[in-house]
N, C-alpha and C positions, 0 to 999 in steps of 0.2 A: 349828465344824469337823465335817464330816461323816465317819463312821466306812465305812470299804470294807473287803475285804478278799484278798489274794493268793491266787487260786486253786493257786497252785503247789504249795503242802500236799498235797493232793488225787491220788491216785495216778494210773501212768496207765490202768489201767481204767476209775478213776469219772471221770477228763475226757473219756473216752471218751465217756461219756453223760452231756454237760454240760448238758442243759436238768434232768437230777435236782443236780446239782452246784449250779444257779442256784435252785432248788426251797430245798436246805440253808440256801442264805446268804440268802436271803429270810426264813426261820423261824429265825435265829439274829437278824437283826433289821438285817444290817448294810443301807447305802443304794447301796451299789456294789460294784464287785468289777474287780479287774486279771487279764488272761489273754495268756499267750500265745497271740501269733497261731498256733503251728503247730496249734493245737488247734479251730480256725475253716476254713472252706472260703473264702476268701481271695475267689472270685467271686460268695458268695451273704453280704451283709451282713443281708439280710433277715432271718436264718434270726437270726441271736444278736441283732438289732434285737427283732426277734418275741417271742422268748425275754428278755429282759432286760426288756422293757416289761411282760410275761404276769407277772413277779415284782415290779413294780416297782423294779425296781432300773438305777441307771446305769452306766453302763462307761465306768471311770477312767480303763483305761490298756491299748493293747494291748503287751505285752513283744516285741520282735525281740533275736535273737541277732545281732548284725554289718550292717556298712551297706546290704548287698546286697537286703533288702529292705524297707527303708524306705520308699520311693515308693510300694509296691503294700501296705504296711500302715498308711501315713499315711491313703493313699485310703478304704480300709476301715473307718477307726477316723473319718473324718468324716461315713460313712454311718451309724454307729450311732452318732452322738455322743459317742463320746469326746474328749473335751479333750488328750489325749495320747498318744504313740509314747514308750515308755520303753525306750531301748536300751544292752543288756548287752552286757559284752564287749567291753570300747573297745579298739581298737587304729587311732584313728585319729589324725590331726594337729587342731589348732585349726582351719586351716581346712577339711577336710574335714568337722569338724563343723556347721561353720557351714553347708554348700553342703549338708548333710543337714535342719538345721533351715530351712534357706530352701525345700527340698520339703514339709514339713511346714506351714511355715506359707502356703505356696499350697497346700496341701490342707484349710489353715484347723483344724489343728492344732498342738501345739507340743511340741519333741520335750525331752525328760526324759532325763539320763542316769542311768543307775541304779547311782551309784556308794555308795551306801550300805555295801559292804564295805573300802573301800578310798580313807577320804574325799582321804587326801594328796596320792596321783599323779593318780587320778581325776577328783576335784574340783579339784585344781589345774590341772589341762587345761580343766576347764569354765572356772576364772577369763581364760583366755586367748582364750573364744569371744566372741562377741557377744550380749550378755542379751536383747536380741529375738528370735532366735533358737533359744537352748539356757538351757535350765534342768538340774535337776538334783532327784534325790531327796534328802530329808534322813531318816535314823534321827534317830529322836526324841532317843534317847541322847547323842545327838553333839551335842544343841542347843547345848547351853553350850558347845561349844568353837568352834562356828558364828561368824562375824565379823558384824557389823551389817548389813555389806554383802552377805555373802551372803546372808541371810535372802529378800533381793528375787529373788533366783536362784531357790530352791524352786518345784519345781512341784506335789509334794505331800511331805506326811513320811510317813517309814514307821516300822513300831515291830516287831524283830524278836524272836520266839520263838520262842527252843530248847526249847523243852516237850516232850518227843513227846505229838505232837498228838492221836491215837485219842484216849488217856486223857483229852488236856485238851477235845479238841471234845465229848464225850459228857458233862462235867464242865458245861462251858458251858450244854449245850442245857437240864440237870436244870433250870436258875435263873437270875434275874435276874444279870447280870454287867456289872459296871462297869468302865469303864479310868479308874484313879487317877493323876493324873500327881501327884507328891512332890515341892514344893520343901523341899531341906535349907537350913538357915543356913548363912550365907555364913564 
């Protein structure tokens, strides 16, 4: 499993100046990183292509708020290689997600919903899509309560932290840090 990580943390000043932002997550070691698209110039792919390669690092996932721009961020997220359109904010029906992921995968991406806050209603609407089409995010957390079947759904896991972050990202950079996953007995 390869470790990425959510640039959302990141205020909006320092996305502001996201080639130093891609600089950080280079030197903390991660191999990817998730971005909202509003944080990209949507007609020059080149520009976070360039920047993401210069750090070696890949681009997991670009974030859209709502369906209205899916099309012109799936486009995007195939020019710099991301494997996925992760979209927040569902308020749509089963099959309008579908006719969203069939954009995505003719842009040779596949779209993620990012129901991670809210597995029941969320995820229960992706159970209603077509698995070729729409996958879905899992918090780690929630594995165990994940169904067998869903597992195949996942398009990537997330692992959330409420830490405030200043204290815990300067904590991180001091030293070696590992992520421990703990199974308890059953």
């Amino acid at each position: 499993m390869k470790l990425a990580i959510d640039t959302n943390f990141w205020s909006v000043e320092r996305l502001q100046d996201l080639p130093a932002v891609l600089a950080e997550v280079a030197v903390a070691g991660y191999f990817g990183f998730v971005l909202d698209a509003q944080w990209v110039d949507l007609a020059r792919p080149d520009w976070l292509y360039r920047w993401a390669t210069h750090h070696a690092l890949n681009v997991v996932a670009l974030r859209v708020d709502g369906a209205q721009a899916v099309e012109r961020v799936a486009a995007y997220a195939s020019e710099v290689l991301a494997p996925f359109v992760s979209l927040r904010g569902i308020d749509q029906n089963a099959k309008a997600l579908n006719a969203l992921g069939s954009v995505c995968r003719a842009a040779g991406v596949r779209l993620v919903l990012d129901c991670s806050d809210d597995t029941r209603d969320e995820c229960g609407l992706v159970a209603q899509t077509d698995p070729a089409l729409v996958s879905f995010a899992l918090e780690l957390g929630r594995l165990q309560h994940a169904a067998e079947e869903w597992l195949t759904r996942v398009g990537y896991f997330t692992l959330q932290d409420r830490a405030p972050l200043p204290e815990l990202s300067e904590a991180l950079r001091a030293r070696d840090t590992w992520l421990v996953v703990e199974r308890g007995q059953v």
